[in-house]
mmCIF file of the N, C-alpha and C atoms, coordinates in Angstrom:
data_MODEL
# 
_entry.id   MODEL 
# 
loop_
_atom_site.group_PDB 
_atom_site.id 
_atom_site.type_symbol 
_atom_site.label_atom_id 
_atom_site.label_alt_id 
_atom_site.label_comp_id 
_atom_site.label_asym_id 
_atom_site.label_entity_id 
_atom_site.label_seq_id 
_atom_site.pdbx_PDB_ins_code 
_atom_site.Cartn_x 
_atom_site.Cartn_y 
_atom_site.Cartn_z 
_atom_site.occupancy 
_atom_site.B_iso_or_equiv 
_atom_site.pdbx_formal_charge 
_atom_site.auth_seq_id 
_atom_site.auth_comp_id 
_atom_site.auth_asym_id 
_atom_site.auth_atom_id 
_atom_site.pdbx_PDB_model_num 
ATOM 1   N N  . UNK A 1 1  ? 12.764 15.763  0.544   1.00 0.00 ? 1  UNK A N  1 
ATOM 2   C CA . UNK A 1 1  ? 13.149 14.964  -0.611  1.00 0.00 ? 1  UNK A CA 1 
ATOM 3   C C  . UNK A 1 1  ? 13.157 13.489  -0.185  1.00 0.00 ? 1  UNK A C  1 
ATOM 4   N N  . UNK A 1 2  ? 12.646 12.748  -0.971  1.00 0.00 ? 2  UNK A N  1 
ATOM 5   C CA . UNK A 1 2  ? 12.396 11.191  -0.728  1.00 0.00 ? 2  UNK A CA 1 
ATOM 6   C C  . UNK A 1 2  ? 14.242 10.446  -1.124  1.00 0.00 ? 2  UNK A C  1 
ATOM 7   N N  . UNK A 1 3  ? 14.005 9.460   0.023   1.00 0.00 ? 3  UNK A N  1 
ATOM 8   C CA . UNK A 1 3  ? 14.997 8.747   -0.058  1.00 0.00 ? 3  UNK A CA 1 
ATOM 9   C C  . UNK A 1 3  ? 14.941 7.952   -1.091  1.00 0.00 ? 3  UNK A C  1 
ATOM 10  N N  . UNK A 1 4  ? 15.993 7.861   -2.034  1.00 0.00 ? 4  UNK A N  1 
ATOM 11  C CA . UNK A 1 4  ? 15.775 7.208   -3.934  1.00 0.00 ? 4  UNK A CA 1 
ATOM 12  C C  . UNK A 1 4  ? 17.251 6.338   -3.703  1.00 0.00 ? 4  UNK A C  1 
ATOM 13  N N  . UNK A 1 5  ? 17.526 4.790   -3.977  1.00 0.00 ? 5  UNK A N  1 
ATOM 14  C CA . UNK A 1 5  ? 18.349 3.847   -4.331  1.00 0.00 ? 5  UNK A CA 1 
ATOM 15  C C  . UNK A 1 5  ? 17.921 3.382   -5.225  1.00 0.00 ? 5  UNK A C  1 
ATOM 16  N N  . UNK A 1 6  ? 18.789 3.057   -6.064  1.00 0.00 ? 6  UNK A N  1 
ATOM 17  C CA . UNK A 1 6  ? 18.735 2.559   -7.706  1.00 0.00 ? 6  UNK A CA 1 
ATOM 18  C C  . UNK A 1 6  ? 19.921 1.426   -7.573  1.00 0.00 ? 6  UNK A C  1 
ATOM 19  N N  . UNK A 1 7  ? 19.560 0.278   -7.935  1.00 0.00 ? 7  UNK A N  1 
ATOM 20  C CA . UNK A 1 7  ? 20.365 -0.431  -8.448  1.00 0.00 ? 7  UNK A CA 1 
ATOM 21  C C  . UNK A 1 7  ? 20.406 -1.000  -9.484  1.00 0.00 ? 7  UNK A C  1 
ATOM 22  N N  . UNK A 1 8  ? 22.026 -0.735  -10.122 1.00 0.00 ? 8  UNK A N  1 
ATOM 23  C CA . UNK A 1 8  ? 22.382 -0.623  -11.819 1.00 0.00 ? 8  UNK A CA 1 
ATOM 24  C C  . UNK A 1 8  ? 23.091 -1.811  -11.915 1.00 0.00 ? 8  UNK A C  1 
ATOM 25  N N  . UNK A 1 9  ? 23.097 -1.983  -13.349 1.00 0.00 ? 9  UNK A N  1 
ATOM 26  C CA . UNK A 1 9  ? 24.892 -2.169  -13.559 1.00 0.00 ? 9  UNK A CA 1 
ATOM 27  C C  . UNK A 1 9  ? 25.220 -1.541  -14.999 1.00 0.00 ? 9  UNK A C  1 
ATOM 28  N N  . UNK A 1 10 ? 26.512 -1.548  -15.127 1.00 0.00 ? 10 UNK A N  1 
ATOM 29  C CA . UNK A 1 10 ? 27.210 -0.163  -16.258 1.00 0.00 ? 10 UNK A CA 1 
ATOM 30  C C  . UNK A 1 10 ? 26.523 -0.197  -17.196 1.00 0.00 ? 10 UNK A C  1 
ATOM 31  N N  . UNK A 1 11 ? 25.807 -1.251  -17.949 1.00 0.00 ? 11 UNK A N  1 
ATOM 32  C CA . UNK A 1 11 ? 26.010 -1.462  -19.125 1.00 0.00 ? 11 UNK A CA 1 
ATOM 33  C C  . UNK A 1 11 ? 24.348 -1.460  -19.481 1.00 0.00 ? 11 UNK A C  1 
ATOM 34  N N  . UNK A 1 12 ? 23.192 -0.964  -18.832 1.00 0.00 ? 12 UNK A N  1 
ATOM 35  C CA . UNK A 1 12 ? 22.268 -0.954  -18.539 1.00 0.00 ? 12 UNK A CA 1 
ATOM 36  C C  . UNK A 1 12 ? 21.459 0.523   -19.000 1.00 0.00 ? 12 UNK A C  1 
ATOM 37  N N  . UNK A 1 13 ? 20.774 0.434   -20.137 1.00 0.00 ? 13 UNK A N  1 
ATOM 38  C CA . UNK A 1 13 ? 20.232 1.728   -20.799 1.00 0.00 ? 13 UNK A CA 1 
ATOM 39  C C  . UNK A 1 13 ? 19.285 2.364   -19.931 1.00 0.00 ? 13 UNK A C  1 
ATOM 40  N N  . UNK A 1 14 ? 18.300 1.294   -19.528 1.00 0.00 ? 14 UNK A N  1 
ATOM 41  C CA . UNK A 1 14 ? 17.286 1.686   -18.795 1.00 0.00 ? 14 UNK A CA 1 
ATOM 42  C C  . UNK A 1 14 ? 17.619 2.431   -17.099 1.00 0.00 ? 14 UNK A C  1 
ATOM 43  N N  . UNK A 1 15 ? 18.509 2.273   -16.790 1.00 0.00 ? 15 UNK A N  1 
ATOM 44  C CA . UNK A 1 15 ? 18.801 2.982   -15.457 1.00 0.00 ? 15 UNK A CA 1 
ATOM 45  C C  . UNK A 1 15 ? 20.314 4.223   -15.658 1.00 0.00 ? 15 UNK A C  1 
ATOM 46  N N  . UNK A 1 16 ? 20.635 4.309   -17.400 1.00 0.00 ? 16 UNK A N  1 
ATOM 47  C CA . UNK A 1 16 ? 20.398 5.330   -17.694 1.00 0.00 ? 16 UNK A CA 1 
ATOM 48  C C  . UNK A 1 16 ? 19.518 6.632   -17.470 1.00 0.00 ? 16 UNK A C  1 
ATOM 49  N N  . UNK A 1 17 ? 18.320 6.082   -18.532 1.00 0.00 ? 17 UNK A N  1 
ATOM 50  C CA . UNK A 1 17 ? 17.677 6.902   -18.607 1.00 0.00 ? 17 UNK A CA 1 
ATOM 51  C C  . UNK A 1 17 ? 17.184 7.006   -17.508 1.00 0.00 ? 17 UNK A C  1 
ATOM 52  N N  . UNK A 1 18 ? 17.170 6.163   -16.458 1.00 0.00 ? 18 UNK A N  1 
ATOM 53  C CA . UNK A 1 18 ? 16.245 6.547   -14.802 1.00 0.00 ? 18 UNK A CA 1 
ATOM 54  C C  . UNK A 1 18 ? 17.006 7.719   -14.583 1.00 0.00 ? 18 UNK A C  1 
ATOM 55  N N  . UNK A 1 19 ? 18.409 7.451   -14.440 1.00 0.00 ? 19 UNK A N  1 
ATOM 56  C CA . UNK A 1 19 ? 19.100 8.659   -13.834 1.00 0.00 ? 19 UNK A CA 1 
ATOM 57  C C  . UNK A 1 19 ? 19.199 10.098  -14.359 1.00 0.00 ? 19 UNK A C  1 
ATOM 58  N N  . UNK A 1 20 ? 19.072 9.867   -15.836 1.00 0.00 ? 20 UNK A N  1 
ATOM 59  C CA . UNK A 1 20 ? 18.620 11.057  -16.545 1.00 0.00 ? 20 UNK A CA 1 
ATOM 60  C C  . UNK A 1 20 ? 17.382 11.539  -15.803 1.00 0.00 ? 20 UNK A C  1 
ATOM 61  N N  . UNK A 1 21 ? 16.502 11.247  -15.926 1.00 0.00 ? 21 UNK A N  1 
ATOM 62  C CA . UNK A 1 21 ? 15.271 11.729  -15.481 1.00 0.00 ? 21 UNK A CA 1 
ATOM 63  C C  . UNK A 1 21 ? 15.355 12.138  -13.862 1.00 0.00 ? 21 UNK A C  1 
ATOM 64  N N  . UNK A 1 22 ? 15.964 11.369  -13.237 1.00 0.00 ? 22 UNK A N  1 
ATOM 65  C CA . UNK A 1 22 ? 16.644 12.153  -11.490 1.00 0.00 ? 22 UNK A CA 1 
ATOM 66  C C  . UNK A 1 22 ? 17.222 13.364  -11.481 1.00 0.00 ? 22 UNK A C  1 
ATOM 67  N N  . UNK A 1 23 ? 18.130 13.733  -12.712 1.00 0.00 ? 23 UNK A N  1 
ATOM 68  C CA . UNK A 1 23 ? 18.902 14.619  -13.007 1.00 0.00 ? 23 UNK A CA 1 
ATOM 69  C C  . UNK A 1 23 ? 17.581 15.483  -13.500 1.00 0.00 ? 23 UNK A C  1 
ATOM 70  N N  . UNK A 1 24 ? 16.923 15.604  -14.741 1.00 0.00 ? 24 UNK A N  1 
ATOM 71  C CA . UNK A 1 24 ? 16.097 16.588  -14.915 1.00 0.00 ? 24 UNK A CA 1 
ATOM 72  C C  . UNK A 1 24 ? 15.222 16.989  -14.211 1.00 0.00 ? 24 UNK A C  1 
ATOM 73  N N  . UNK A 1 25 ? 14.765 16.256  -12.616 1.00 0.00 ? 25 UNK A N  1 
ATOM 74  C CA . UNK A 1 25 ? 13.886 16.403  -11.629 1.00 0.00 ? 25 UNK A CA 1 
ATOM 75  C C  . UNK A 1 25 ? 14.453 17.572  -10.611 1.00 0.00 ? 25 UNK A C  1 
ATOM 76  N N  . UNK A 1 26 ? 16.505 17.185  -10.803 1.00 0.00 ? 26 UNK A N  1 
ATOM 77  C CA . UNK A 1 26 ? 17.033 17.888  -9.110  1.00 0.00 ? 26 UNK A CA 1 
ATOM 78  C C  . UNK A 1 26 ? 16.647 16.753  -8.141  1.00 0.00 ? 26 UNK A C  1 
ATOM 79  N N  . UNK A 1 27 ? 16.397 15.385  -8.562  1.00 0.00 ? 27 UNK A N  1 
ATOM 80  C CA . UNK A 1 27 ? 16.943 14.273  -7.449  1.00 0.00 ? 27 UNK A CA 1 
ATOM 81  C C  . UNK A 1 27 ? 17.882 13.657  -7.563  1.00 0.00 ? 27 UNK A C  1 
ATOM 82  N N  . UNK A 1 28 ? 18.186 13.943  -6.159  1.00 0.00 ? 28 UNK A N  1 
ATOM 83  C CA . UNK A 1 28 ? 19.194 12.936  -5.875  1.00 0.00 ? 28 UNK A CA 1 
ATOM 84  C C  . UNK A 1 28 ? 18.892 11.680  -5.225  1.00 0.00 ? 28 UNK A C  1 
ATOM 85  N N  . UNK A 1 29 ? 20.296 10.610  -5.432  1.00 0.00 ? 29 UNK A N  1 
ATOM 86  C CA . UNK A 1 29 ? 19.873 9.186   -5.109  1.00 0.00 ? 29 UNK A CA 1 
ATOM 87  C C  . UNK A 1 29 ? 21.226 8.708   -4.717  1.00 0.00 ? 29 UNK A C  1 
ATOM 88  N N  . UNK A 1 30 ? 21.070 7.337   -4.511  1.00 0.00 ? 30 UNK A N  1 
ATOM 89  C CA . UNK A 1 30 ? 22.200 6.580   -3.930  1.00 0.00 ? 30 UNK A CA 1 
ATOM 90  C C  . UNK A 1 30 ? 22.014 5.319   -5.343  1.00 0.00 ? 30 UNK A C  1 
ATOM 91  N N  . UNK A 1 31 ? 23.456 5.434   -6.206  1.00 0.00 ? 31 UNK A N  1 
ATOM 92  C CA . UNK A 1 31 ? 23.133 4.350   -7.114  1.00 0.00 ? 31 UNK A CA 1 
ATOM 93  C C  . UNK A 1 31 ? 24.306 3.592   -6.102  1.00 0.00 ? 31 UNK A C  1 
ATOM 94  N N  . UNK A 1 32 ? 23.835 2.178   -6.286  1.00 0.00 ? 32 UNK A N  1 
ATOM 95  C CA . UNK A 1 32 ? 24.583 0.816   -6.445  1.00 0.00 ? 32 UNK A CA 1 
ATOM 96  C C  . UNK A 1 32 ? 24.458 -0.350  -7.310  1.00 0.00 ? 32 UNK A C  1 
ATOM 97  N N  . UNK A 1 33 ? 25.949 -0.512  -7.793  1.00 0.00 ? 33 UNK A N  1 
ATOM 98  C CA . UNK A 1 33 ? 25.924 -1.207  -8.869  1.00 0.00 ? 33 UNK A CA 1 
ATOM 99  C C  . UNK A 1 33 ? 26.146 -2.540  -8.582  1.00 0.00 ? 33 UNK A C  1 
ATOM 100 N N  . UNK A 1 34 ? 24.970 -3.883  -9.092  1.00 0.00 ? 34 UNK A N  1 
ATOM 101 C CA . UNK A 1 34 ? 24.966 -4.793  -8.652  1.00 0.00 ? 34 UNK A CA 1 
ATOM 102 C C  . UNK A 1 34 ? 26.040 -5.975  -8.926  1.00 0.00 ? 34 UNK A C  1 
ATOM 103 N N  . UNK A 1 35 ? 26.803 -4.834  -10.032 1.00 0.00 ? 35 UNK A N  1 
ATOM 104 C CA . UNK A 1 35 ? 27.844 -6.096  -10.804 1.00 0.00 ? 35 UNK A CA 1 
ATOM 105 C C  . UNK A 1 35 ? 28.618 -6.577  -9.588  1.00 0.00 ? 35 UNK A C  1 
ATOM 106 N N  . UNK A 1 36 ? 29.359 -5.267  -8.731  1.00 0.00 ? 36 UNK A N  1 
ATOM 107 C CA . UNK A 1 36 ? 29.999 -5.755  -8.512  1.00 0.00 ? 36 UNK A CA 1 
ATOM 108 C C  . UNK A 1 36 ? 29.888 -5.685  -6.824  1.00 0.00 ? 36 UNK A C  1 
ATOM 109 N N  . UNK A 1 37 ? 28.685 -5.598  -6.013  1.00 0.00 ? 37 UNK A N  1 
ATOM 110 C CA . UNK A 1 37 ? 28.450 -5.111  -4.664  1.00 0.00 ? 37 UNK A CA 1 
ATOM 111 C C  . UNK A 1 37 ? 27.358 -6.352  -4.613  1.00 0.00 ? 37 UNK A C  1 
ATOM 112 N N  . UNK A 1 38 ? 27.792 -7.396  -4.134  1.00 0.00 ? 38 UNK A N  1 
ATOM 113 C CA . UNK A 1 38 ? 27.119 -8.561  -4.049  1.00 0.00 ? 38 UNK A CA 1 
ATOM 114 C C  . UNK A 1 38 ? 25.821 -8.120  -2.865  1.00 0.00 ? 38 UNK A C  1 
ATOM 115 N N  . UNK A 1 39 ? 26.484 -7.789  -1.663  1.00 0.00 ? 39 UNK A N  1 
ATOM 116 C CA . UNK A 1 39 ? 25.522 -7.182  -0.693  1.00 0.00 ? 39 UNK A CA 1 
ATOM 117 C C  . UNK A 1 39 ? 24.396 -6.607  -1.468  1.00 0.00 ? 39 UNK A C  1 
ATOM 118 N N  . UNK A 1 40 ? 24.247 -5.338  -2.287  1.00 0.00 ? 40 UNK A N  1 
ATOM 119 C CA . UNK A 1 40 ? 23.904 -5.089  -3.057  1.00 0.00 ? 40 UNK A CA 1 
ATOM 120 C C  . UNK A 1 40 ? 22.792 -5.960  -3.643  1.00 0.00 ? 40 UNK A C  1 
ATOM 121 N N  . UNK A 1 41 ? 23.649 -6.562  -4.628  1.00 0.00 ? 41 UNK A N  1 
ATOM 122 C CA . UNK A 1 41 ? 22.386 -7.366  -5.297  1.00 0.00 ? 41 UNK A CA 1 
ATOM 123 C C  . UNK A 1 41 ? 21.384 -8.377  -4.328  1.00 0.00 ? 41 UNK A C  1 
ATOM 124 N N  . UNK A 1 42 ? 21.925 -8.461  -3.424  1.00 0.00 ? 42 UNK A N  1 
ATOM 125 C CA . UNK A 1 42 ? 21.173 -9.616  -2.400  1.00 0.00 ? 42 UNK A CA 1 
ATOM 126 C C  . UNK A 1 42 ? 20.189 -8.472  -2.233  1.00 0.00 ? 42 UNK A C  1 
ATOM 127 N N  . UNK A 1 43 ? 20.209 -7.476  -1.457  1.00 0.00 ? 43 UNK A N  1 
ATOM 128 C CA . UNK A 1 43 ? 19.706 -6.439  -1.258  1.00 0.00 ? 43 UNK A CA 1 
ATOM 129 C C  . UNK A 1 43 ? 18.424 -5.952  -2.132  1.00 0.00 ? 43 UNK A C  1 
ATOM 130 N N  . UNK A 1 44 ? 18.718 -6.101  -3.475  1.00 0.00 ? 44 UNK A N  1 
ATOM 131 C CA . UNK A 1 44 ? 17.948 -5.410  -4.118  1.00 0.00 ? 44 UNK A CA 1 
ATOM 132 C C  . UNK A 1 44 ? 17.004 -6.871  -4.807  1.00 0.00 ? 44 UNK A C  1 
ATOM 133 N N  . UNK A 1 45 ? 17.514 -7.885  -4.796  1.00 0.00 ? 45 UNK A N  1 
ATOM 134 C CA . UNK A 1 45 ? 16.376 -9.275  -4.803  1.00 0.00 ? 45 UNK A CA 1 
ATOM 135 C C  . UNK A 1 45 ? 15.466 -9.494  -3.611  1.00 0.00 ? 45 UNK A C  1 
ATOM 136 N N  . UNK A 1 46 ? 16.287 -9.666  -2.637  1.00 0.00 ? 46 UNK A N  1 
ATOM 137 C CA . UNK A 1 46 ? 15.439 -9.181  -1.381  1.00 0.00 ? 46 UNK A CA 1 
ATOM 138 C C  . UNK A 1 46 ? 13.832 -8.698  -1.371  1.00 0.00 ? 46 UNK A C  1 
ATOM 139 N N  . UNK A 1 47 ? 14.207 -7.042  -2.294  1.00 0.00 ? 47 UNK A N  1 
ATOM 140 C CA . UNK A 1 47 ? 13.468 -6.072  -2.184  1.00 0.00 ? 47 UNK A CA 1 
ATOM 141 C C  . UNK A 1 47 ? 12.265 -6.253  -3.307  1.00 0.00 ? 47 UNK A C  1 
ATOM 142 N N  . UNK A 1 48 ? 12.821 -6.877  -4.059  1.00 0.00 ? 48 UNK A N  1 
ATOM 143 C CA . UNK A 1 48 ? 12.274 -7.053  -5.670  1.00 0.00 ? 48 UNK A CA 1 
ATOM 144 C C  . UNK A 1 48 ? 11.850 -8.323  -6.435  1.00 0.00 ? 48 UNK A C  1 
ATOM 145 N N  . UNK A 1 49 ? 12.680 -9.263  -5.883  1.00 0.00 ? 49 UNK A N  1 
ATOM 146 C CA . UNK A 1 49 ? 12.249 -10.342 -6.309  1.00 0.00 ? 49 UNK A CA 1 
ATOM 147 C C  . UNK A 1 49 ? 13.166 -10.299 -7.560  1.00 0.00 ? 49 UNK A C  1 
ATOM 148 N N  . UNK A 1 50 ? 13.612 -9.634  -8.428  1.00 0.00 ? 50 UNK A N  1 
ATOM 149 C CA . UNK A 1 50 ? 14.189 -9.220  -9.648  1.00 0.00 ? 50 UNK A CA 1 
ATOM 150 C C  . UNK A 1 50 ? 15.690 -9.505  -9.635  1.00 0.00 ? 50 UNK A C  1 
ATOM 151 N N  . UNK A 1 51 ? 15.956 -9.894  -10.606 1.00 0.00 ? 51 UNK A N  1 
ATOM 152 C CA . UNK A 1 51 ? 17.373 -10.320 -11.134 1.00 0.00 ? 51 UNK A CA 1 
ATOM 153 C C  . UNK A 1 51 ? 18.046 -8.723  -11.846 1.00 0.00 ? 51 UNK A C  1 
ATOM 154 N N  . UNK A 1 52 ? 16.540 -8.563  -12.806 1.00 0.00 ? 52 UNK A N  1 
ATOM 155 C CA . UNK A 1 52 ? 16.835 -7.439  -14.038 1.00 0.00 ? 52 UNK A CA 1 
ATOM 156 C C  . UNK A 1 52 ? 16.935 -5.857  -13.304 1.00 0.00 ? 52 UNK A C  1 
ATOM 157 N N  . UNK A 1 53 ? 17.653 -5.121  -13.901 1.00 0.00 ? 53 UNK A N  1 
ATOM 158 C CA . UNK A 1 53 ? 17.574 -3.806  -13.660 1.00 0.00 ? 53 UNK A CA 1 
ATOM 159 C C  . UNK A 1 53 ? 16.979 -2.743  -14.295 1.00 0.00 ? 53 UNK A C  1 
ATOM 160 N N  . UNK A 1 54 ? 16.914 -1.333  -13.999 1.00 0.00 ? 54 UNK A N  1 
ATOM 161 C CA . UNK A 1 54 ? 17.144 -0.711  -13.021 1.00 0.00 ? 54 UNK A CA 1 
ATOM 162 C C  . UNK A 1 54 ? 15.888 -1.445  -11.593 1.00 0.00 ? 54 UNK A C  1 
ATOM 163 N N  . UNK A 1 55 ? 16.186 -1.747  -10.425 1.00 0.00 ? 55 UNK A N  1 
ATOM 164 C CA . UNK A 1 55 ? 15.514 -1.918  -9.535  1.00 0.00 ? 55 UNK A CA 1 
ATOM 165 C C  . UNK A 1 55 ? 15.532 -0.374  -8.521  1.00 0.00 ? 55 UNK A C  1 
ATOM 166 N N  . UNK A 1 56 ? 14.035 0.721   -8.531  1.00 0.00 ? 56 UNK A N  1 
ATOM 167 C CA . UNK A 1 56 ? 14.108 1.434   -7.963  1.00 0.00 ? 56 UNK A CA 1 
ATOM 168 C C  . UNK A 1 56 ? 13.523 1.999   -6.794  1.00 0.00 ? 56 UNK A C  1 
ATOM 169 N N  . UNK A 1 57 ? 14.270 2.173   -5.447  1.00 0.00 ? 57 UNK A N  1 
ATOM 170 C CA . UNK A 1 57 ? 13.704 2.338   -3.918  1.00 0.00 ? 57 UNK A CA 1 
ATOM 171 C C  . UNK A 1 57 ? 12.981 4.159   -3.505  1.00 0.00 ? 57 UNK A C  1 
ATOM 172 N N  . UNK A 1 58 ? 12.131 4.289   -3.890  1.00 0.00 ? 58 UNK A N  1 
ATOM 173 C CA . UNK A 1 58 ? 11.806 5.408   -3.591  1.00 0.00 ? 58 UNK A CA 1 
ATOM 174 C C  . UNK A 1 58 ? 11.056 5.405   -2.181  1.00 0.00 ? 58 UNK A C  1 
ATOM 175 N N  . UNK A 1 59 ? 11.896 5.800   -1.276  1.00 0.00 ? 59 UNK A N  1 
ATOM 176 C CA . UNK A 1 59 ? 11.218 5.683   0.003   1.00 0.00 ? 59 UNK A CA 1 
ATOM 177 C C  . UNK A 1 59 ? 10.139 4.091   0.703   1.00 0.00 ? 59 UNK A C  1 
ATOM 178 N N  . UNK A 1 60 ? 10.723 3.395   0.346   1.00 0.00 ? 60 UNK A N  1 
ATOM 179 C CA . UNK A 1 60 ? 10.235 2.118   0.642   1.00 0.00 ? 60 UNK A CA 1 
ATOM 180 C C  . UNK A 1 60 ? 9.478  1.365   -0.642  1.00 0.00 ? 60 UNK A C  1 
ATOM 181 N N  . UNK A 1 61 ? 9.211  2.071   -1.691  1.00 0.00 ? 61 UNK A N  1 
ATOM 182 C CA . UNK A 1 61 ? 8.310  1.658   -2.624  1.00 0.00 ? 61 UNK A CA 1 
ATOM 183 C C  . UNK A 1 61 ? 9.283  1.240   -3.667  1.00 0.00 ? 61 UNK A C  1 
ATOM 184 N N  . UNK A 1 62 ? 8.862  -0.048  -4.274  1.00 0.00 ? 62 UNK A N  1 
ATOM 185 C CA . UNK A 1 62 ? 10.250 -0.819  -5.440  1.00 0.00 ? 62 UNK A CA 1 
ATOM 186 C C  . UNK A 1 62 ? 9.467  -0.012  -6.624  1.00 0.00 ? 62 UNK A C  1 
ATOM 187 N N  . UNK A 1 63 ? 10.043 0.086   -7.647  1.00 0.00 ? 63 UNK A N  1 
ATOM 188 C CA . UNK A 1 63 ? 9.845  -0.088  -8.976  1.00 0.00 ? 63 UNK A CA 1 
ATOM 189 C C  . UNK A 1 63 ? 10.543 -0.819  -9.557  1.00 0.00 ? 63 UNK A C  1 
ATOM 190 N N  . UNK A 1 64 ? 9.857  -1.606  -10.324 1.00 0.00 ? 64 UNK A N  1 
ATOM 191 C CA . UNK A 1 64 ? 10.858 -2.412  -10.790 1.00 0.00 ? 64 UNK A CA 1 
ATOM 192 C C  . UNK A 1 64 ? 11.242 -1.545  -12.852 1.00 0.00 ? 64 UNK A C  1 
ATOM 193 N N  . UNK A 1 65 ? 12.491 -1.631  -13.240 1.00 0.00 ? 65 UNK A N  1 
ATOM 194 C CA . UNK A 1 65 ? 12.388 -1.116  -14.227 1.00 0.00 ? 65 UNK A CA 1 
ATOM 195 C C  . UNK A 1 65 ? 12.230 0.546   -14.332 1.00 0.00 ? 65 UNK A C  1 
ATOM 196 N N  . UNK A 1 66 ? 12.293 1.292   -15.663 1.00 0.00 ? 66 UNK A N  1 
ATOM 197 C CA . UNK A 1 66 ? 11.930 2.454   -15.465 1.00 0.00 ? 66 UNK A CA 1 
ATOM 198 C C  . UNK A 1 66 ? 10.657 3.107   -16.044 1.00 0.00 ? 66 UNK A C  1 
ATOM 199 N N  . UNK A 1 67 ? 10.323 3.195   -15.293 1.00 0.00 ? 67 UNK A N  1 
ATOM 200 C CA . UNK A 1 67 ? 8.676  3.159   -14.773 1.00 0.00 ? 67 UNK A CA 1 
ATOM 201 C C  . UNK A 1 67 ? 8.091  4.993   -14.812 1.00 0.00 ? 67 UNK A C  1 
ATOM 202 N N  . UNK A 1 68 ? 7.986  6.057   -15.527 1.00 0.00 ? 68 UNK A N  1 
ATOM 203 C CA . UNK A 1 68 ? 8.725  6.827   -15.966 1.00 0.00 ? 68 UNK A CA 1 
ATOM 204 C C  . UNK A 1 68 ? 7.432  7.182   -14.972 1.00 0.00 ? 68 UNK A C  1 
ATOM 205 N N  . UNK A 1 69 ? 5.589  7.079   -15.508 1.00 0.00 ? 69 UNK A N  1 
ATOM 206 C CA . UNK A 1 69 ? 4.737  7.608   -14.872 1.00 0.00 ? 69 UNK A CA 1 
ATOM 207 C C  . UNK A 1 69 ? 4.775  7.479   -13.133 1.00 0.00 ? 69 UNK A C  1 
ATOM 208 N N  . UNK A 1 70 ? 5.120  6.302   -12.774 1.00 0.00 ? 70 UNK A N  1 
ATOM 209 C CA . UNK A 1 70 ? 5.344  5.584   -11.259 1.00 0.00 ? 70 UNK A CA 1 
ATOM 210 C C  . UNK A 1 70 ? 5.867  6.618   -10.489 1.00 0.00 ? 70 UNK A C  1 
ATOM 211 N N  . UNK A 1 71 ? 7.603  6.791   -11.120 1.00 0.00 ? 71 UNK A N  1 
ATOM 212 C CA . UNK A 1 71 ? 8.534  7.690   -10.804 1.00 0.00 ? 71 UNK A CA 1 
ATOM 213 C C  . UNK A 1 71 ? 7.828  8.747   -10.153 1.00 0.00 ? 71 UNK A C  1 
ATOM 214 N N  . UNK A 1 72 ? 7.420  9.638   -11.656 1.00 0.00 ? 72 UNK A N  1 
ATOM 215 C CA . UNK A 1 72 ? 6.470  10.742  -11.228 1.00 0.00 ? 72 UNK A CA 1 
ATOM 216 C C  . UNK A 1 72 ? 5.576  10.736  -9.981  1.00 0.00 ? 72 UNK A C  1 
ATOM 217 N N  . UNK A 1 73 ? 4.733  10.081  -10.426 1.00 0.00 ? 73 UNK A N  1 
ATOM 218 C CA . UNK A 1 73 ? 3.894  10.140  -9.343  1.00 0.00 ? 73 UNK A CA 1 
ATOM 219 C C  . UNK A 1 73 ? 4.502  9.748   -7.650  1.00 0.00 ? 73 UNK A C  1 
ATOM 220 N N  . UNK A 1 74 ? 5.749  9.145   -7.697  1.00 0.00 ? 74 UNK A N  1 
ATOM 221 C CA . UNK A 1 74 ? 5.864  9.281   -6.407  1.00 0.00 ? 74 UNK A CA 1 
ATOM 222 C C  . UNK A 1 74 ? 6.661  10.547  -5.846  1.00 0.00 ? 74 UNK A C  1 
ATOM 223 N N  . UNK A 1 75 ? 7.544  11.052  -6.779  1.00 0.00 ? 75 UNK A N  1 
ATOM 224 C CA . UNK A 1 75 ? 8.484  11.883  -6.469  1.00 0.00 ? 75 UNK A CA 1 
ATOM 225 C C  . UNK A 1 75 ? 7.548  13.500  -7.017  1.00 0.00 ? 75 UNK A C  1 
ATOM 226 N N  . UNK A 1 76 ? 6.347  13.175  -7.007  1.00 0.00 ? 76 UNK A N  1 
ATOM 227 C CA . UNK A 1 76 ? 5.474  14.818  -7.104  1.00 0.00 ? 76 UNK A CA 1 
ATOM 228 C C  . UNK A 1 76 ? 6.116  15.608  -8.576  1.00 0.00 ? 76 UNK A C  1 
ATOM 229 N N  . UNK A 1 77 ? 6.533  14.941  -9.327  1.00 0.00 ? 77 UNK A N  1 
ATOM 230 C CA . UNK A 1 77 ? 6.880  15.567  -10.686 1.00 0.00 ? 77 UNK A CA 1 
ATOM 231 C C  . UNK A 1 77 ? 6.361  15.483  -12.084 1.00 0.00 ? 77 UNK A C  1 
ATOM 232 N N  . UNK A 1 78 ? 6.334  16.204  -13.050 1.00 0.00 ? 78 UNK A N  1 
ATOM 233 C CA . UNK A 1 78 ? 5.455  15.917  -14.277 1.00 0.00 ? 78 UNK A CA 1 
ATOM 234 C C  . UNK A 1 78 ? 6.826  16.218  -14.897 1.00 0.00 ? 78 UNK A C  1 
# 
């Protein structure tokens, strides 16, 4: 199983539905929420360049947003 970090914050539909879709896969992930884990958000600009969320780490690869086909295709799921 691929290593998956997501960084959210609460109020954020789109990394909702990312996590929905983790859940209907049977993946698991490591969320961190950027509101309030500054490390975090440094972390995930760093990685992304991105302010906006969901920012997602699937084994070294960003997505930015939820990227539903991307997802798939990295995590071997339809």
């Amino acid at each position: 199983m691929p290593n998956i970090t997501i960084y959210t914050t609460p109020s954020c539909v789109y990394c909702k539905s990312a996590k929905e879709f983790f859940k209907e896969h049977n993946v698991s992930y490591k969320e961190l929420d950027v509101v309030g884990d500054m490390r975090a958000r440094e972390d995930m600009i760093k990685k992304s360049g991105q302010l906006g969320v969901p920012v997602i780490d699937v084994d070294g690869s960003i997505v930015i947003g939820f990227d539903k086909r991307k997802l798939s295709e990295l995590l071997k799921v339809s």
